[in-house]
C-alpha positions as CSV (number, residue, x, y, z in Angstrom):
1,X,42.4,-98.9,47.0
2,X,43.9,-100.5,50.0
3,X,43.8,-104.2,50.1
4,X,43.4,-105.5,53.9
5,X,44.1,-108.8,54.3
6,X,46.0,-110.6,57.3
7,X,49.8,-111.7,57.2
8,X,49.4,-115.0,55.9
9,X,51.7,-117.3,53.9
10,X,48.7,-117.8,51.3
11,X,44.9,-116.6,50.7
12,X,42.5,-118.6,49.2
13,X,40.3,-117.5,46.1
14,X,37.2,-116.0,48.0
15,X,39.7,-114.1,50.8
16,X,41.7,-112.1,47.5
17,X,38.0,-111.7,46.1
18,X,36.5,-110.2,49.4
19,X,39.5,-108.0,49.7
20,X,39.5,-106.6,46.1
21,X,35.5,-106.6,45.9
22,X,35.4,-108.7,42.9
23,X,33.9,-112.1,42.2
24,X,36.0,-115.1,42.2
25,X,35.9,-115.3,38.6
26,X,37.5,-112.3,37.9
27,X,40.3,-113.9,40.0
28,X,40.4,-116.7,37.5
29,X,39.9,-114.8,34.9
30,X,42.6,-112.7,35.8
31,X,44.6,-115.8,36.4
32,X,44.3,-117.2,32.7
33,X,45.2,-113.8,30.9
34,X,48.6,-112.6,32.9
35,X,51.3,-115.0,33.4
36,X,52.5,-112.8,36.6
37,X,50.3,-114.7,38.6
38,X,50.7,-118.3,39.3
39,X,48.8,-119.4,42.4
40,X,49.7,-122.5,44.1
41,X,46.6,-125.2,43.6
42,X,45.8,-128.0,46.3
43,X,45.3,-131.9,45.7
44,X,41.6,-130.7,45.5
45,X,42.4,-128.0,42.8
46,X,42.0,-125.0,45.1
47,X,44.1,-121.8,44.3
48,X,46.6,-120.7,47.0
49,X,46.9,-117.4,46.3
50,X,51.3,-116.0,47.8
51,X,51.8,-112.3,49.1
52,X,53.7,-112.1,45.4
53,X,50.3,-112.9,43.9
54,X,48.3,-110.3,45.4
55,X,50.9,-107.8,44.7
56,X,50.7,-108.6,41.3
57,X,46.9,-108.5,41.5
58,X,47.0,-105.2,42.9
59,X,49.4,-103.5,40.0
60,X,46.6,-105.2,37.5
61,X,43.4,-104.3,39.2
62,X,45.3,-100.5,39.4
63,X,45.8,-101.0,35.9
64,X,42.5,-102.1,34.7
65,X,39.9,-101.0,37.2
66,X,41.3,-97.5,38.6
67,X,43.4,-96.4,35.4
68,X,40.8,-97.9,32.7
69,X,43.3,-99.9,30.8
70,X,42.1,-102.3,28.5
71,X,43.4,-105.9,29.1
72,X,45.5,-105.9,26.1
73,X,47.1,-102.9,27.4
74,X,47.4,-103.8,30.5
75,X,49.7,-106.8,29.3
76,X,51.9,-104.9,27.4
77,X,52.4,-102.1,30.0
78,X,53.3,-105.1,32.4
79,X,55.6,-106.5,29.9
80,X,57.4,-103.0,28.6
81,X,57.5,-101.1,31.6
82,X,57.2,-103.7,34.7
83,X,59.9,-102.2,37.1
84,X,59.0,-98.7,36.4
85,X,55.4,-99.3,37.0
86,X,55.4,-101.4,40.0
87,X,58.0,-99.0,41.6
88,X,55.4,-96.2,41.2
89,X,52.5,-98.3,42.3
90,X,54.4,-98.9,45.4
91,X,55.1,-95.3,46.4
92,X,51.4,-94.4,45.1
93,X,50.6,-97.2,48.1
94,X,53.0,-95.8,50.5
95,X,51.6,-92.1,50.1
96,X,48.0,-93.4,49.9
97,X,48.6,-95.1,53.4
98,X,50.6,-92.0,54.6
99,X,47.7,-89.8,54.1
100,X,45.0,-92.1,55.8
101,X,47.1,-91.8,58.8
102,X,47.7,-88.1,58.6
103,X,43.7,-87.5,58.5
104,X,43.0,-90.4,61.2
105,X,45.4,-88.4,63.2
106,X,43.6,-84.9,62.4
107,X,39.9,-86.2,63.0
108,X,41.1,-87.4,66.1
109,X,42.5,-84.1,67.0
């Protein structure tokens, strides 16, 4: 899954849910059961979701939604092997993004 969303210094709650396809209470749900993400809230309460966030969101909805873990294992996978994971999901990204441009390139060809 590639996430688009514009280079901004922070997204609110229904710009992360558009770009992941999810409702907004998924995002807060989300929110509540993994203490990697912390979103900035407003005077009004609104989440402020950072770059770090949506990285973070990224590595979890991998996790859960594309891997099938279950929530408890998603924690603990977080927890025990956090480095190793999000090194990997990174270079899963990087390839993933590498091969949408090598087929753009070939259908345009």
């Amino acid at each position: 899954m590639h996430i688009n969303l514009p280079d901004k210094r922070y997204y609110s709650i229904g710009e992360v849910a558009d770009a992941f396809d999810v409702n907004t209470s998924l995002i807060r749900f989300w929110e509540k059961e993994f203490d990697v993400i912390k979103p900035k809230k407003n005077a009004k309460g609104n989440r402020k979701f950072t770059p770090e966030d949506i990285k973070n969101l990224e590595l979890i909805y991998h996790l859960v939604k594309e891997r099938g873990f279950t929530l408890e294992g998603a924690k603990t996978h977080l927890k025990e092997e956090k480095h190793k994971t999000l090194s990997n999901f990174e270079i899963i990204r990087k390839l993933e993004s590498v091969k949408a441009e090598l087929i753009n390139l070939k259908n345009q060809l």
